[in-house]
C-alpha positions in Angstrom: 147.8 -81.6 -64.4 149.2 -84.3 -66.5 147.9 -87.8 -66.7 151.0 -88.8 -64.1 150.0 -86.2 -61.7 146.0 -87.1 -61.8 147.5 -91.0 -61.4 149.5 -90.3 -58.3 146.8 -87.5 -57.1 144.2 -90.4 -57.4 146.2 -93.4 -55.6 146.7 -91.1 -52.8 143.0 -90.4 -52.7 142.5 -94.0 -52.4 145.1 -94.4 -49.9 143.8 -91.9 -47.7 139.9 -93.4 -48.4 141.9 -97.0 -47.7 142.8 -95.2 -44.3 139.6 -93.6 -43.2 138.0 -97.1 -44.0 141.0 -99.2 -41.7 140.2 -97.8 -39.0 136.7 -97.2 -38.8 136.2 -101.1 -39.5 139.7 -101.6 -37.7 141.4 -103.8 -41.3 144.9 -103.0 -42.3 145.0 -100.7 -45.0 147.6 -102.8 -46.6 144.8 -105.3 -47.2 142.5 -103.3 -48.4 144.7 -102.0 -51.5 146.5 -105.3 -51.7 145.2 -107.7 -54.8 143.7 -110.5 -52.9 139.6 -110.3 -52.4 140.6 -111.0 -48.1 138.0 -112.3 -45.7 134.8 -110.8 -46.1 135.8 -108.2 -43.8 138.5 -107.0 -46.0 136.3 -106.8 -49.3 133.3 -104.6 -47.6 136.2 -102.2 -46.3 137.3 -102.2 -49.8 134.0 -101.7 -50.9 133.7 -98.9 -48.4 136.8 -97.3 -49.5 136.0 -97.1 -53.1 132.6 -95.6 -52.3 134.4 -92.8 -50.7 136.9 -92.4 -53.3 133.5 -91.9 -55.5 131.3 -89.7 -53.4 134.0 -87.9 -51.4 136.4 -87.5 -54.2 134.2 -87.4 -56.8 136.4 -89.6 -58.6 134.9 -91.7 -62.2 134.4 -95.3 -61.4 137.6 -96.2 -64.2 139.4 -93.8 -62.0 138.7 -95.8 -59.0 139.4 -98.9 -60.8 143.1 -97.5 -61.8 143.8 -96.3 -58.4 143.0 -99.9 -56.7 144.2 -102.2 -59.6 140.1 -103.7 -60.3 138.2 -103.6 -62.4 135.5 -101.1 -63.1 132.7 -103.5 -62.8 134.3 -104.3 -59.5 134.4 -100.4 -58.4 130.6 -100.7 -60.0 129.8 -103.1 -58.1 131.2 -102.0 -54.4 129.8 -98.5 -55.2 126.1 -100.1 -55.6 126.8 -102.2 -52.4 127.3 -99.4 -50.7 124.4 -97.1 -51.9 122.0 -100.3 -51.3 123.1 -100.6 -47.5 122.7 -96.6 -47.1 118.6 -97.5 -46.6 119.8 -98.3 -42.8 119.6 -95.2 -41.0 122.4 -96.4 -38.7 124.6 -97.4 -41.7 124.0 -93.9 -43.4 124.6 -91.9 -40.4 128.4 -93.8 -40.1 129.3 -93.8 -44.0 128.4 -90.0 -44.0 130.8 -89.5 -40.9 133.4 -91.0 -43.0 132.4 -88.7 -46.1 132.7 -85.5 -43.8 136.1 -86.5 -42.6 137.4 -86.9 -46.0 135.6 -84.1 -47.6 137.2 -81.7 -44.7 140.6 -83.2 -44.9 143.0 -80.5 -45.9 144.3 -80.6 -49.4 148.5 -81.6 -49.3 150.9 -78.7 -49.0 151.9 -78.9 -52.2 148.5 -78.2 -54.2 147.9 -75.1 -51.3 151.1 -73.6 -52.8 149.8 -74.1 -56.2 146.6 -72.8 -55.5 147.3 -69.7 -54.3 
């Protein structure tokens, strides 16, 4: 995979983890991968999304940054957020709902060809 392939393979992992994070905390994904910070509601579904990108794609936190336009103190940073709020048991139960769902998402029809 060239660097434009693992560019365009990571924005659409950021897209879909934008997507899984809209609608569990019911924000447009369009603001969550748009440059302004938002509300505050916006920014922890941001925060949310690039924690996925992280734990459920397993993607480096410059990765993250690249795919979201920040900066990887910023991916740092939500990633730690995050992590800090996983110490509610309530909170922990929901963001590893939303892992599951993106670790269980199918790969795209193109890579399954590839694959096989």
């Amino acid at each position: 995979m060239d660097l434009g392939e693992r560019r365009a393979a990571d924005v659409a992992a950021a897209q879909l983890a934008a997507g899984v994070a809209a609608y569990s905390l019911s924000v447009g994904e369009a603001e969550i991968l748009g440059r302004d910070r938002g509300v505050a509601q916006v920014a922890f579904a941001r925060q949310v999304a690039m924690y996925l990108c992280h734990v459920g794609f397993e993607l480096s936190l410059a990765r993250i940054a690249i795919a979201f336009d920040r900066d990887r103190s910023t991916v740092a940073h939500a990633c730690h957020a995050i992590e800090d709020r996983r110490e509610d048991a309530q909170f922990d139960l929901w963001i590893n709902a939303l892992e599951a769902t993106l670790r269980t998402t199918p790969l795209p029809l193109a890579k399954q060809a590839a694959s096989r």
